[in-house]
mmCIF file of the N, C-alpha and C atoms, coordinates in Angstrom:
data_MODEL
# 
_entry.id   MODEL 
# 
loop_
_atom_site.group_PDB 
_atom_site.id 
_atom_site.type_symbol 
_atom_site.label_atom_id 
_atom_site.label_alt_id 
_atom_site.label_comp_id 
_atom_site.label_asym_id 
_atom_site.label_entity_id 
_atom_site.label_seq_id 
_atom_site.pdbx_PDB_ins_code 
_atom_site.Cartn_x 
_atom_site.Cartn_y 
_atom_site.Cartn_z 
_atom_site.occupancy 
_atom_site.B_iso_or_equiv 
_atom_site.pdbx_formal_charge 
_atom_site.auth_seq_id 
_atom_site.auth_comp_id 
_atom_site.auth_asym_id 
_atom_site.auth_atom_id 
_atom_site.pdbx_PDB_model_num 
ATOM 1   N N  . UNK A 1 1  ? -43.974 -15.993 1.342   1.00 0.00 ? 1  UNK A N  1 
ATOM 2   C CA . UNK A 1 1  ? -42.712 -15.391 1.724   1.00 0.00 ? 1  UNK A CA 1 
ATOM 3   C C  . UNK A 1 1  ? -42.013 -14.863 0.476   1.00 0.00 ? 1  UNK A C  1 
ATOM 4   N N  . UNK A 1 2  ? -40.973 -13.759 0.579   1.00 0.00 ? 2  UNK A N  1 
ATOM 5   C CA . UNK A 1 2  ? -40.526 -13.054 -0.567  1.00 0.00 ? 2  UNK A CA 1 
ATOM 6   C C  . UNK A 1 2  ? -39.264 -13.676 -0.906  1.00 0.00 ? 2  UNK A C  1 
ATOM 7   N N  . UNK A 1 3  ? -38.672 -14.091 -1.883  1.00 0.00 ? 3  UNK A N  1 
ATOM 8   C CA . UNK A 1 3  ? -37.373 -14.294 -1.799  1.00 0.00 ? 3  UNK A CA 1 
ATOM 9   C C  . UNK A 1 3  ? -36.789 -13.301 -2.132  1.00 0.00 ? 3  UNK A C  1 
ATOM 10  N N  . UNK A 1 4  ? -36.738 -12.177 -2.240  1.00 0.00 ? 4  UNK A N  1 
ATOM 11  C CA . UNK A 1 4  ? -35.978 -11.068 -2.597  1.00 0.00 ? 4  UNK A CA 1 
ATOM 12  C C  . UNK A 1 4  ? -34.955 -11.015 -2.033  1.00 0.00 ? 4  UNK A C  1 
ATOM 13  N N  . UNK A 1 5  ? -33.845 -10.767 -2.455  1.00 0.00 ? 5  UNK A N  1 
ATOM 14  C CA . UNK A 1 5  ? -32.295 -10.846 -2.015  1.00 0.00 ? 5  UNK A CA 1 
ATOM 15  C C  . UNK A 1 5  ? -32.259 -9.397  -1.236  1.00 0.00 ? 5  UNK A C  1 
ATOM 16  N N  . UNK A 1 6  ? -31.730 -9.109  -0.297  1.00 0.00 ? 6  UNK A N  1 
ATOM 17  C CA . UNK A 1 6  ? -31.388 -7.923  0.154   1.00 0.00 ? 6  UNK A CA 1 
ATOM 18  C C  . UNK A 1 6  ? -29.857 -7.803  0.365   1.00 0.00 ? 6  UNK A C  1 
ATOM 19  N N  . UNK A 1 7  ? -29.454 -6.964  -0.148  1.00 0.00 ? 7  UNK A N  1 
ATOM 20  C CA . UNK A 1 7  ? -28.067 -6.175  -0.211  1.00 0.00 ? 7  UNK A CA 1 
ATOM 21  C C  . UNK A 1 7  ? -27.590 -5.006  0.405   1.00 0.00 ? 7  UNK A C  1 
ATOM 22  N N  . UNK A 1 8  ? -26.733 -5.500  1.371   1.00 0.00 ? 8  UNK A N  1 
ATOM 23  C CA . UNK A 1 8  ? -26.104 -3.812  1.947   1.00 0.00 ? 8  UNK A CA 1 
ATOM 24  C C  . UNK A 1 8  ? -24.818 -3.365  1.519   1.00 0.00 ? 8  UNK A C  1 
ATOM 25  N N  . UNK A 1 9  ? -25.150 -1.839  1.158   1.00 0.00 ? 9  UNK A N  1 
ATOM 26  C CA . UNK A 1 9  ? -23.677 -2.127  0.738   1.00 0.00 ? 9  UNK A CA 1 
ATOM 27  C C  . UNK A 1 9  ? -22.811 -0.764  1.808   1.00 0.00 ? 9  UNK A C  1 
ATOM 28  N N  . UNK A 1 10 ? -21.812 -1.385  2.401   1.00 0.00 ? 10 UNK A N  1 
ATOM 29  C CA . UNK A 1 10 ? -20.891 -0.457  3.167   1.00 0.00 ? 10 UNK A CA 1 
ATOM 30  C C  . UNK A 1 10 ? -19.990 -0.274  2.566   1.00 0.00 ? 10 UNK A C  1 
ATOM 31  N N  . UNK A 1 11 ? -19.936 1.198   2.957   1.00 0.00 ? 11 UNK A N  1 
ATOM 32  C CA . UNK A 1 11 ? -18.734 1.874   2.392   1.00 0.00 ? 11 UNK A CA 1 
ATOM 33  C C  . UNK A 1 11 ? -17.478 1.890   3.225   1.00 0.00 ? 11 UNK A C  1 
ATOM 34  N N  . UNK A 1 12 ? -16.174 1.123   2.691   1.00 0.00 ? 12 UNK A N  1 
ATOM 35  C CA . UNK A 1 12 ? -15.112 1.209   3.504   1.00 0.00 ? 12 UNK A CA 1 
ATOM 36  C C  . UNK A 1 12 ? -14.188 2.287   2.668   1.00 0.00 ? 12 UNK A C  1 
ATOM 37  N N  . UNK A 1 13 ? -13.600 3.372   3.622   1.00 0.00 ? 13 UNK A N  1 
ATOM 38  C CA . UNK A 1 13 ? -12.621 3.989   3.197   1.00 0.00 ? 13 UNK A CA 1 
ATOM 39  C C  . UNK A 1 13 ? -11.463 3.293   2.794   1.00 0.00 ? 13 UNK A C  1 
ATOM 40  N N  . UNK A 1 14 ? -10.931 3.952   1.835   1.00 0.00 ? 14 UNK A N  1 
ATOM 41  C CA . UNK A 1 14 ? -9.501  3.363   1.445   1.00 0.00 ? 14 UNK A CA 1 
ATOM 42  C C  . UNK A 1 14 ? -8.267  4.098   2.127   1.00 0.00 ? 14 UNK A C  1 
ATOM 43  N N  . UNK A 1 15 ? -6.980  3.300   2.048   1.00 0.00 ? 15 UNK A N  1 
ATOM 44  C CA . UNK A 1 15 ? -6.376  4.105   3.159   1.00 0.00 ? 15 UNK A CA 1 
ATOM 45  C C  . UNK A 1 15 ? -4.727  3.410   2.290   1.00 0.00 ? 15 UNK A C  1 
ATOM 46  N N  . UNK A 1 16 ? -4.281  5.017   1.900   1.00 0.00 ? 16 UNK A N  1 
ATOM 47  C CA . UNK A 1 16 ? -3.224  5.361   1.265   1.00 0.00 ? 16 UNK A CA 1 
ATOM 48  C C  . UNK A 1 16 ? -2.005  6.184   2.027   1.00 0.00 ? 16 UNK A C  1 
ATOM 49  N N  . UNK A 1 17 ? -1.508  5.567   2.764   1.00 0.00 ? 17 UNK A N  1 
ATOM 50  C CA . UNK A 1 17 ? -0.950  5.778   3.820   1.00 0.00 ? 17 UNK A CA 1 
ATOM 51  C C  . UNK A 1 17 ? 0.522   6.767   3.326   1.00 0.00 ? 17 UNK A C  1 
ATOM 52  N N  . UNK A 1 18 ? 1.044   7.921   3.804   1.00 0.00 ? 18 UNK A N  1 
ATOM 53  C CA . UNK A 1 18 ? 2.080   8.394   3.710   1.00 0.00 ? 18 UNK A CA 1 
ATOM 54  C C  . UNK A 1 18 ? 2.681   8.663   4.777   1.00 0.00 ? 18 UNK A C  1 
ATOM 55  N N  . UNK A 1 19 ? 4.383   8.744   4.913   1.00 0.00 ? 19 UNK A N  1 
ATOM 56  C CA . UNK A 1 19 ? 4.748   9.284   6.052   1.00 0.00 ? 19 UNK A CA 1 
ATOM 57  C C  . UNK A 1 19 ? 5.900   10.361  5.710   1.00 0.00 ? 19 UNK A C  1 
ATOM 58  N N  . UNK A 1 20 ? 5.428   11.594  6.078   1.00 0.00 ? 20 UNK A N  1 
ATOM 59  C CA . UNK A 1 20 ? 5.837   13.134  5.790   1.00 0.00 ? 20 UNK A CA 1 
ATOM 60  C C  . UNK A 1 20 ? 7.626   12.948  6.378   1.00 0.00 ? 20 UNK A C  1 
ATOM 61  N N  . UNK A 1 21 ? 8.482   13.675  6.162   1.00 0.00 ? 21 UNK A N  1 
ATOM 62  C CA . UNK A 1 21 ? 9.516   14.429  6.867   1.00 0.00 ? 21 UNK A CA 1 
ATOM 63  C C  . UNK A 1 21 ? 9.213   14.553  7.945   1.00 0.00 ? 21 UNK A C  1 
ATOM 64  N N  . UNK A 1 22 ? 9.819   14.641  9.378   1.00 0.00 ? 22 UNK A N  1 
ATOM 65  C CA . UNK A 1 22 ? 8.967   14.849  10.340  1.00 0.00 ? 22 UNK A CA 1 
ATOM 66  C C  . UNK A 1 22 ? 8.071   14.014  11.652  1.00 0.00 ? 22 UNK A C  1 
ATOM 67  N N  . UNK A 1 23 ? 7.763   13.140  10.335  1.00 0.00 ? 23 UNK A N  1 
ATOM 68  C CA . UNK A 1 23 ? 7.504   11.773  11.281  1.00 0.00 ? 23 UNK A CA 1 
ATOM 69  C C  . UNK A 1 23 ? 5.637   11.723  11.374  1.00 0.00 ? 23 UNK A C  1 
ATOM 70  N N  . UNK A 1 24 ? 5.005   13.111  10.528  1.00 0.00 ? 24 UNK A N  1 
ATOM 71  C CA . UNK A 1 24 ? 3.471   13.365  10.177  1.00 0.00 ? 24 UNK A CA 1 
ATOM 72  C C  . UNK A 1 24 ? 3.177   11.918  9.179   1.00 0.00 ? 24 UNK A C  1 
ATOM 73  N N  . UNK A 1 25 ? 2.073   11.275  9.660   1.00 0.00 ? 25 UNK A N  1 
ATOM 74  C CA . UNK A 1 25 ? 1.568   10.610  8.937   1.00 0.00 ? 25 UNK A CA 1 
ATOM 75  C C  . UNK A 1 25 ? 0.150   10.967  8.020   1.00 0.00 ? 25 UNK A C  1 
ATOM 76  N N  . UNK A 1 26 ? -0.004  10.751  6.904   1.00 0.00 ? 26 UNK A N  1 
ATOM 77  C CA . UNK A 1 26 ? -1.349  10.930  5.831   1.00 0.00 ? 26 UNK A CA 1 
ATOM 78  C C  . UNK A 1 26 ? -1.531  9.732   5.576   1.00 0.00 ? 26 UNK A C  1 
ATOM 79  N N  . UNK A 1 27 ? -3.221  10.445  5.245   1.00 0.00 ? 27 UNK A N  1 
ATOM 80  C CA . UNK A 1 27 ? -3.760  9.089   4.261   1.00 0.00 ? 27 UNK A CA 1 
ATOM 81  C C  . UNK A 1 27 ? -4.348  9.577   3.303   1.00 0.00 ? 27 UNK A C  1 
ATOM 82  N N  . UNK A 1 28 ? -3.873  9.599   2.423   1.00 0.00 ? 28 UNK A N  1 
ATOM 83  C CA . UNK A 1 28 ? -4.065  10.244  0.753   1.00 0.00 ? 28 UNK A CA 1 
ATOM 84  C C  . UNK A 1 28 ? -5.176  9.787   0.349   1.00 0.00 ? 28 UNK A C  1 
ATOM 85  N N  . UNK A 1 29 ? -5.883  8.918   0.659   1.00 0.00 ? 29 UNK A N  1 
ATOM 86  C CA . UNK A 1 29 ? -7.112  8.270   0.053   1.00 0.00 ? 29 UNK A CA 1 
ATOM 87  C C  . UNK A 1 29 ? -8.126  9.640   1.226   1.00 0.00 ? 29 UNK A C  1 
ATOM 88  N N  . UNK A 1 30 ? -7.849  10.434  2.017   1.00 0.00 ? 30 UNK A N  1 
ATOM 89  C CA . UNK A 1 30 ? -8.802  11.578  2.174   1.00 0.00 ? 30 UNK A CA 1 
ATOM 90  C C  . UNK A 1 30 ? -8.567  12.628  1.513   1.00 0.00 ? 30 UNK A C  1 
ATOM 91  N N  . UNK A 1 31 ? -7.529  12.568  1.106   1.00 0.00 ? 31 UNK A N  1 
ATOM 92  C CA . UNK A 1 31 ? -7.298  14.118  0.150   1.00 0.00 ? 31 UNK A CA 1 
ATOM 93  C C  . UNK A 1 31 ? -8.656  14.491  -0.682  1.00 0.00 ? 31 UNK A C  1 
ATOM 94  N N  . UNK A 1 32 ? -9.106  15.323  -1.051  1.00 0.00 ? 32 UNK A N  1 
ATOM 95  C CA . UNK A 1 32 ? -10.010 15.842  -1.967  1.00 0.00 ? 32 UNK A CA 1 
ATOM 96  C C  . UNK A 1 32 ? -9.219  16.381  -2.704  1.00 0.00 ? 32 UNK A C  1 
ATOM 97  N N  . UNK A 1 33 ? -8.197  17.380  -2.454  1.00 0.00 ? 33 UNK A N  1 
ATOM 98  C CA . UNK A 1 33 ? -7.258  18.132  -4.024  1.00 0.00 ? 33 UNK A CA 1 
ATOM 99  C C  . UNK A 1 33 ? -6.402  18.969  -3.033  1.00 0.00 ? 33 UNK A C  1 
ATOM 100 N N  . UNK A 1 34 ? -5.476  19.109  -4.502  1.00 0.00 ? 34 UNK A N  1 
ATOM 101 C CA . UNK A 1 34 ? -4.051  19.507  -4.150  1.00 0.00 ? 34 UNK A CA 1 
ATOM 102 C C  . UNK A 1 34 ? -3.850  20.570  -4.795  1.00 0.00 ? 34 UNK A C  1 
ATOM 103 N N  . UNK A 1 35 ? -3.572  21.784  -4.301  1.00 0.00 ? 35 UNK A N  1 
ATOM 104 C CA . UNK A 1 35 ? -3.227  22.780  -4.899  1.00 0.00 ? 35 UNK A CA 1 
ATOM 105 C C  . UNK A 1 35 ? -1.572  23.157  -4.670  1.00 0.00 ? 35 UNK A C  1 
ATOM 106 N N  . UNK A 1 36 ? -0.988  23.610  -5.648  1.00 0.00 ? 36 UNK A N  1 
ATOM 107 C CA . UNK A 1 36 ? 0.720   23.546  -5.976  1.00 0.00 ? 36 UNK A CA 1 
ATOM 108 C C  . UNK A 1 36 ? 1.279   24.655  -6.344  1.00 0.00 ? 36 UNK A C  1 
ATOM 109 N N  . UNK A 1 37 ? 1.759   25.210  -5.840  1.00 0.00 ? 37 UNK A N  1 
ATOM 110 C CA . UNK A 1 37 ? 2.654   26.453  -5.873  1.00 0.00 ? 37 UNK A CA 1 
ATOM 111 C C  . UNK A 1 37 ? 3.925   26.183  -5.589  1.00 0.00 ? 37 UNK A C  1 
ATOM 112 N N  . UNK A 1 38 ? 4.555   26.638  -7.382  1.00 0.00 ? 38 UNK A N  1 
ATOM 113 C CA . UNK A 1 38 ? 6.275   26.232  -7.231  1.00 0.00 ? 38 UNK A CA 1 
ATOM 114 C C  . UNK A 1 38 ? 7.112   27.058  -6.170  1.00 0.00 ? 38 UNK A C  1 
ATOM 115 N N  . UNK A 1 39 ? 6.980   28.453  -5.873  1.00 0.00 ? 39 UNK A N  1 
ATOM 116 C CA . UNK A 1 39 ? 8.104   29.188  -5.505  1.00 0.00 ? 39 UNK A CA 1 
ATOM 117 C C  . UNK A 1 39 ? 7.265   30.346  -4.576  1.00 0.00 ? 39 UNK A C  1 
ATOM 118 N N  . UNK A 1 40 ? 8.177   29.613  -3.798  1.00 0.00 ? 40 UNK A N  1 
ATOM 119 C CA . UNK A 1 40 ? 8.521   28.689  -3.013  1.00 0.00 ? 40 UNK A CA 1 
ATOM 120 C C  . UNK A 1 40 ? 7.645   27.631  -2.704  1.00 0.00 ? 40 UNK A C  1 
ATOM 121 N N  . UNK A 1 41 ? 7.862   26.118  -3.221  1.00 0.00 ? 41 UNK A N  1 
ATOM 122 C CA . UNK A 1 41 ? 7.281   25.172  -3.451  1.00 0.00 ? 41 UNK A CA 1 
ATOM 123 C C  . UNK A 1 41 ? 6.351   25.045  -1.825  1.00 0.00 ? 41 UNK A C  1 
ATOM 124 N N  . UNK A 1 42 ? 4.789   24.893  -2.055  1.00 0.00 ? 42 UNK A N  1 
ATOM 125 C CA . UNK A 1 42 ? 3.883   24.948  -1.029  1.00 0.00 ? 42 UNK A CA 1 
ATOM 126 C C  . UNK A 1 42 ? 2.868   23.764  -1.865  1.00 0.00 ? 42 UNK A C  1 
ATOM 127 N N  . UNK A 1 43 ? 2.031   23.323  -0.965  1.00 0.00 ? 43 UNK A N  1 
ATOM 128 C CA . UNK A 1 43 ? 0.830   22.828  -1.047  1.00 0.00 ? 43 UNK A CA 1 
ATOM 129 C C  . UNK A 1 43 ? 0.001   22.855  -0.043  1.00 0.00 ? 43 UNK A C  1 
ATOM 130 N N  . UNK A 1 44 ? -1.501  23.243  -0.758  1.00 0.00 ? 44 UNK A N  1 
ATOM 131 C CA . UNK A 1 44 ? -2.463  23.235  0.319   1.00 0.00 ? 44 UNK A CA 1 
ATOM 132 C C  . UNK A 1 44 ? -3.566  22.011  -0.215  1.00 0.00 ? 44 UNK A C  1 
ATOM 133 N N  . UNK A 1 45 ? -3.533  21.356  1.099   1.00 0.00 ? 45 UNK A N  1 
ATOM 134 C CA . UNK A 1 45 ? -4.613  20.395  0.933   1.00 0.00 ? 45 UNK A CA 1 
ATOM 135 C C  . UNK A 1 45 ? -5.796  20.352  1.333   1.00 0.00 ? 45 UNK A C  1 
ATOM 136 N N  . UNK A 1 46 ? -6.635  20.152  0.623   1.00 0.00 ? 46 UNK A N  1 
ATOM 137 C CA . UNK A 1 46 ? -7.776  20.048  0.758   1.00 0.00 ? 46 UNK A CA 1 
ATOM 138 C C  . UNK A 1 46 ? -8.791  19.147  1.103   1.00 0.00 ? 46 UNK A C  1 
ATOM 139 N N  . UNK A 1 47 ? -9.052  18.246  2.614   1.00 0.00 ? 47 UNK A N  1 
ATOM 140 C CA . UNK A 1 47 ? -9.517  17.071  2.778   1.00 0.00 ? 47 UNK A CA 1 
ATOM 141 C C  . UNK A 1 47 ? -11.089 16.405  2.698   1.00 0.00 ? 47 UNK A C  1 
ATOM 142 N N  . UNK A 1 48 ? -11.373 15.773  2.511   1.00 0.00 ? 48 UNK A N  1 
ATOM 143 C CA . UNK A 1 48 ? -12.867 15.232  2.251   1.00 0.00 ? 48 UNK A CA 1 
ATOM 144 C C  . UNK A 1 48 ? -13.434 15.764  3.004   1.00 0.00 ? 48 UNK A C  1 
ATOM 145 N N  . UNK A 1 49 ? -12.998 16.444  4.171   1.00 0.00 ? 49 UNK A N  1 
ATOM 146 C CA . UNK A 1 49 ? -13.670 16.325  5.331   1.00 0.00 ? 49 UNK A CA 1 
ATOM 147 C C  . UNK A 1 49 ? -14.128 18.071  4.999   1.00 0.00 ? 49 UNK A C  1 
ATOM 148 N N  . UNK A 1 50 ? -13.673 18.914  4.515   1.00 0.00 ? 50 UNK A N  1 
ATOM 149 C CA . UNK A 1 50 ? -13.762 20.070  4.096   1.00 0.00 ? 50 UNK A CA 1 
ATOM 150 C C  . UNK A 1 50 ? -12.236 20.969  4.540   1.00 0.00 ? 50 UNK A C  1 
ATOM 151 N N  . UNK A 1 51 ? -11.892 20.351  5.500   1.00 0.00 ? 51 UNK A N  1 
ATOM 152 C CA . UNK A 1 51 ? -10.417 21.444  5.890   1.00 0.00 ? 51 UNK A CA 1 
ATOM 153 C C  . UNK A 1 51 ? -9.451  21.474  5.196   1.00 0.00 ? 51 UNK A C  1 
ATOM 154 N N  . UNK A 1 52 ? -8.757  22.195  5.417   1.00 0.00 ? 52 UNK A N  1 
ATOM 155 C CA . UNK A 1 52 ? -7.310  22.496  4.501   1.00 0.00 ? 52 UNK A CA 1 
ATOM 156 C C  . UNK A 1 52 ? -6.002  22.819  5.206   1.00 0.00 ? 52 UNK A C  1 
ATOM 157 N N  . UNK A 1 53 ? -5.049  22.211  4.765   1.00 0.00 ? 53 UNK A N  1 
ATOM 158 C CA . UNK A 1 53 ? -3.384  22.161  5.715   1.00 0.00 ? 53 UNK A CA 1 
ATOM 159 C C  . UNK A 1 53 ? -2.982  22.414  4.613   1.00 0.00 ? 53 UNK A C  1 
ATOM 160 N N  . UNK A 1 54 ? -2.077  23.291  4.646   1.00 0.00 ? 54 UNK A N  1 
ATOM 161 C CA . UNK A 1 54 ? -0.523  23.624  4.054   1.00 0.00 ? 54 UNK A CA 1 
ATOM 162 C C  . UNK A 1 54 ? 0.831   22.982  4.659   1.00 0.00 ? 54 UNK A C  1 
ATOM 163 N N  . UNK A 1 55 ? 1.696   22.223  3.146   1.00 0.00 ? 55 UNK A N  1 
ATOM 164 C CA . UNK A 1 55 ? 2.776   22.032  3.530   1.00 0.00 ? 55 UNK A CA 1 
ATOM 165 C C  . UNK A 1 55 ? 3.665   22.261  2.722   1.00 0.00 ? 55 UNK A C  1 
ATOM 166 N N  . UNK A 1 56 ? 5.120   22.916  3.178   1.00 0.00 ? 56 UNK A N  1 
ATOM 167 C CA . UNK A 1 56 ? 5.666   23.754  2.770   1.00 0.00 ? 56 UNK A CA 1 
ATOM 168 C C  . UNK A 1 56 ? 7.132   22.409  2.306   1.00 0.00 ? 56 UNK A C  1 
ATOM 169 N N  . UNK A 1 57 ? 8.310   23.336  1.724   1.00 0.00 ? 57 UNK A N  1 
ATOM 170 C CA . UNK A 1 57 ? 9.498   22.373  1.331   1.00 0.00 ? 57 UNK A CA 1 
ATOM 171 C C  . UNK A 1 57 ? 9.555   21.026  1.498   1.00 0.00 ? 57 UNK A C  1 
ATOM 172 N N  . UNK A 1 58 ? 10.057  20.424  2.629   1.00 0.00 ? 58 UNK A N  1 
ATOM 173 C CA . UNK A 1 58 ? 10.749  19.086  2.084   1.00 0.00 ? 58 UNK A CA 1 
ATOM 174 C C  . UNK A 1 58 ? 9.226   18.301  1.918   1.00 0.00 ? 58 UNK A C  1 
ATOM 175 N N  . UNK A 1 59 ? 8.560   18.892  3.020   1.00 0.00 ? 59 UNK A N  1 
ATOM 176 C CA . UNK A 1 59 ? 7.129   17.955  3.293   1.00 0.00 ? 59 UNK A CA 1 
ATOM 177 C C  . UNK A 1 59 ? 6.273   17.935  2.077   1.00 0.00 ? 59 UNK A C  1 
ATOM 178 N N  . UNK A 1 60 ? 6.169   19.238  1.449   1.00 0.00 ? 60 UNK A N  1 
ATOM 179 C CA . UNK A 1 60 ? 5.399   19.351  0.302   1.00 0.00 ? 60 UNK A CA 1 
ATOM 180 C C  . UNK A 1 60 ? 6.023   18.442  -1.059  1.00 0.00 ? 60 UNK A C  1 
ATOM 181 N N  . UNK A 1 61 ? 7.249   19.038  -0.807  1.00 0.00 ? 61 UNK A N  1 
ATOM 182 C CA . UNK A 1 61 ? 7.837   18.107  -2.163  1.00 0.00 ? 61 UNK A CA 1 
ATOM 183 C C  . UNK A 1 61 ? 7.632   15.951  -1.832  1.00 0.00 ? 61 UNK A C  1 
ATOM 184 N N  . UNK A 1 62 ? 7.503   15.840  -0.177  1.00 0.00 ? 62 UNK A N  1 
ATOM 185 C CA . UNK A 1 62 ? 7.269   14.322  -0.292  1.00 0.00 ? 62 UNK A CA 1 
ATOM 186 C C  . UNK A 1 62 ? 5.874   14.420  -0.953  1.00 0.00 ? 62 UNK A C  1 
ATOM 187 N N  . UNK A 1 63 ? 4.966   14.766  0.127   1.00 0.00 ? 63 UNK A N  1 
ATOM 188 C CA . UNK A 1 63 ? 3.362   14.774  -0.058  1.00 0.00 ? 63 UNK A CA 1 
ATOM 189 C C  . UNK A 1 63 ? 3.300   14.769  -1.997  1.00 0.00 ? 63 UNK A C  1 
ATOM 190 N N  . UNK A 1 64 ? 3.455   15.400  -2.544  1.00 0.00 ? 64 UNK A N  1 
ATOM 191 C CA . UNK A 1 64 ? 3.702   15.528  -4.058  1.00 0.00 ? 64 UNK A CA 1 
ATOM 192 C C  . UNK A 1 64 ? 4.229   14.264  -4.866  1.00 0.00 ? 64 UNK A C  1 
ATOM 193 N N  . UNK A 1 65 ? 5.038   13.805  -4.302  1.00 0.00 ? 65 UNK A N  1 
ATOM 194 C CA . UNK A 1 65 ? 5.740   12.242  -4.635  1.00 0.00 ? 65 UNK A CA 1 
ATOM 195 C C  . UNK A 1 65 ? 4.916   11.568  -4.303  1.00 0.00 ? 65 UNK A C  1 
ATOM 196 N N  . UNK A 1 66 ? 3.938   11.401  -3.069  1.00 0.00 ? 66 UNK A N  1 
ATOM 197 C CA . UNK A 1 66 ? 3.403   10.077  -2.584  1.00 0.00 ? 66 UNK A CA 1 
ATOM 198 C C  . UNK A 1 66 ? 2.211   10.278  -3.478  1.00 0.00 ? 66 UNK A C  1 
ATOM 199 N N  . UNK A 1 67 ? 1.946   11.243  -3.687  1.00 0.00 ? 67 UNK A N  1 
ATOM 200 C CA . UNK A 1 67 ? 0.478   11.677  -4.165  1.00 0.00 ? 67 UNK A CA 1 
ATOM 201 C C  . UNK A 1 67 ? 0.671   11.411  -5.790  1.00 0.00 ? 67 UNK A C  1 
ATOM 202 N N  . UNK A 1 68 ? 1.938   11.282  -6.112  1.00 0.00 ? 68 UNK A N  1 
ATOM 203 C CA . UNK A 1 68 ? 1.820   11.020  -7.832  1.00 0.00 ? 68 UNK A CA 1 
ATOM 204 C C  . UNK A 1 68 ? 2.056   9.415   -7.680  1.00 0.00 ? 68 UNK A C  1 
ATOM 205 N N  . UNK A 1 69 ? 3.056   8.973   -7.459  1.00 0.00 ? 69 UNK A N  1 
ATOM 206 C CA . UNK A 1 69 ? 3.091   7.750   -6.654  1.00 0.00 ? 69 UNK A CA 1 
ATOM 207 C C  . UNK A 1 69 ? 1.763   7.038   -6.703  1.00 0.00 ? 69 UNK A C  1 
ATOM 208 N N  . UNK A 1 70 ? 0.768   7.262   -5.574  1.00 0.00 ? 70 UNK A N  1 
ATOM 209 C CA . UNK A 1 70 ? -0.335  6.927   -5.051  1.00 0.00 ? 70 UNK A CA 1 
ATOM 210 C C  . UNK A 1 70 ? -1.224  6.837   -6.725  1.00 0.00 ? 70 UNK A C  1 
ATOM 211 N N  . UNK A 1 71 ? -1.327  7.494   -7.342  1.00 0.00 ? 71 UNK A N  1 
ATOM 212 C CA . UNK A 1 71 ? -2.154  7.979   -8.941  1.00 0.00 ? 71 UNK A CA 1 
ATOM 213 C C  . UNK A 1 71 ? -1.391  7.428   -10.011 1.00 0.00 ? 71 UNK A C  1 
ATOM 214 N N  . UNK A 1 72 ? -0.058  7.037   -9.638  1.00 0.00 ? 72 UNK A N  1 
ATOM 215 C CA . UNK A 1 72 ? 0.265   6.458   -10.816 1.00 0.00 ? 72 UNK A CA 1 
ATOM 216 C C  . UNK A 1 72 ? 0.366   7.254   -12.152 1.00 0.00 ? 72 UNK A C  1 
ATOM 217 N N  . UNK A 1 73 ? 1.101   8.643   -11.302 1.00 0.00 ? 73 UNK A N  1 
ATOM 218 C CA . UNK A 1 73 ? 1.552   10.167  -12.797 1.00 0.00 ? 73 UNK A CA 1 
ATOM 219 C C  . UNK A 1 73 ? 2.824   9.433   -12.788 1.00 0.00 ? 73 UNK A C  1 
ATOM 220 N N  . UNK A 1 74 ? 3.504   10.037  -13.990 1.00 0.00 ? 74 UNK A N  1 
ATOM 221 C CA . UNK A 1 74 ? 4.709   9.836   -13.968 1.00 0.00 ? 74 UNK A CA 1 
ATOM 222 C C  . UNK A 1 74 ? 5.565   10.993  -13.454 1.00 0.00 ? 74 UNK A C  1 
ATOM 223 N N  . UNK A 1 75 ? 6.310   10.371  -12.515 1.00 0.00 ? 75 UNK A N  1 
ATOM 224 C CA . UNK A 1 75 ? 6.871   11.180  -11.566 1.00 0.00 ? 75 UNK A CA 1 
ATOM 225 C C  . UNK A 1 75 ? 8.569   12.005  -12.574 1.00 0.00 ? 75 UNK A C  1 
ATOM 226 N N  . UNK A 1 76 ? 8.734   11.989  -13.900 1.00 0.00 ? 76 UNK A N  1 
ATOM 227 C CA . UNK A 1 76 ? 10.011  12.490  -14.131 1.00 0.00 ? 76 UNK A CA 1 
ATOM 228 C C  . UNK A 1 76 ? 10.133  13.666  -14.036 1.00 0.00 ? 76 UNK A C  1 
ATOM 229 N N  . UNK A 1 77 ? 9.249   14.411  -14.334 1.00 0.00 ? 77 UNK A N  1 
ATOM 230 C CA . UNK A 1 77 ? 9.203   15.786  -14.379 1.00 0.00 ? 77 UNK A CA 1 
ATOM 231 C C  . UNK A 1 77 ? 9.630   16.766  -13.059 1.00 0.00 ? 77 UNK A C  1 
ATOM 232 N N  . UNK A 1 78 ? 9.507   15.706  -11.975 1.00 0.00 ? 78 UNK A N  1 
ATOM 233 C CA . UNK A 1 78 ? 9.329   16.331  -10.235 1.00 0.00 ? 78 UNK A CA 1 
ATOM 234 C C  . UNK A 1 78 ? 10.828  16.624  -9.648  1.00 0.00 ? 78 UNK A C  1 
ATOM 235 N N  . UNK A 1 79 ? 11.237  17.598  -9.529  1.00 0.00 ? 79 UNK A N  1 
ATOM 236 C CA . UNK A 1 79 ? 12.297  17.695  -9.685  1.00 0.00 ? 79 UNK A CA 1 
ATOM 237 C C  . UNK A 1 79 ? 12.675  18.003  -7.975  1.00 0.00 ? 79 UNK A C  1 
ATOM 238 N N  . UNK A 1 80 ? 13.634  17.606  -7.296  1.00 0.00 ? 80 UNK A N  1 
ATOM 239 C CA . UNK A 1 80 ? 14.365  17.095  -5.498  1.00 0.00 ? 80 UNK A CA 1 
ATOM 240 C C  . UNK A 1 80 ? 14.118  18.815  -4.986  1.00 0.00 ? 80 UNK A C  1 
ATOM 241 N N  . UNK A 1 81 ? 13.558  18.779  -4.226  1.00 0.00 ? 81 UNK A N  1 
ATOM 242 C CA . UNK A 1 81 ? 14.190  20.602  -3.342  1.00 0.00 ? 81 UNK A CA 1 
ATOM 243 C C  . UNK A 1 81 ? 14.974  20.236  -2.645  1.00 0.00 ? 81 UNK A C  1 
ATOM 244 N N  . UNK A 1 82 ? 16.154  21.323  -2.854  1.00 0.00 ? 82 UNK A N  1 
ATOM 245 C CA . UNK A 1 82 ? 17.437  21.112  -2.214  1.00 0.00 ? 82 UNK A CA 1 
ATOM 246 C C  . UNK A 1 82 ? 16.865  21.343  -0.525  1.00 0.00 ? 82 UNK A C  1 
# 
């Protein structure tokens, strides 16, 4: 008989939960990348999954907070949209 150890290894997603303006919930741990356009402040996201959503003012400026937040940037630079 073999004693060879056998190992599985599953992959659990991680789950970085945000909740938008609005009452939209994310989970930032699918993001793949963030693209940022100041003016008029937009972001389009780009998800693991391959699709992409745009979000515009208050939502973009949260999504941007949770997402530096979430990474641990330093958030001083991020300045409130009125």
């Amino acid at each position: 008989m073999n004693n060879a150890l056998a190992m599985h290894i599953i992959q659990v997603p991680s789950v970085f939960t945000c909740k938008l303006p609005g009452g939209e919930w994310l989970n930032l741990a699918q993001i793949r990348s963030l693209e940022i356009e100041d003016n008029p402040l937009t972001v389009l996201v780009t998800w693991s999954s391959g699709g992409h959503q745009v979000y515009r003012g208050v939502q973009a400026f949260a999504l941007i907070e949770a997402w530096a937040e979430a990474k641990g940037v330093d958030k001083s630079h991020i300045e409130e949209v009125p």
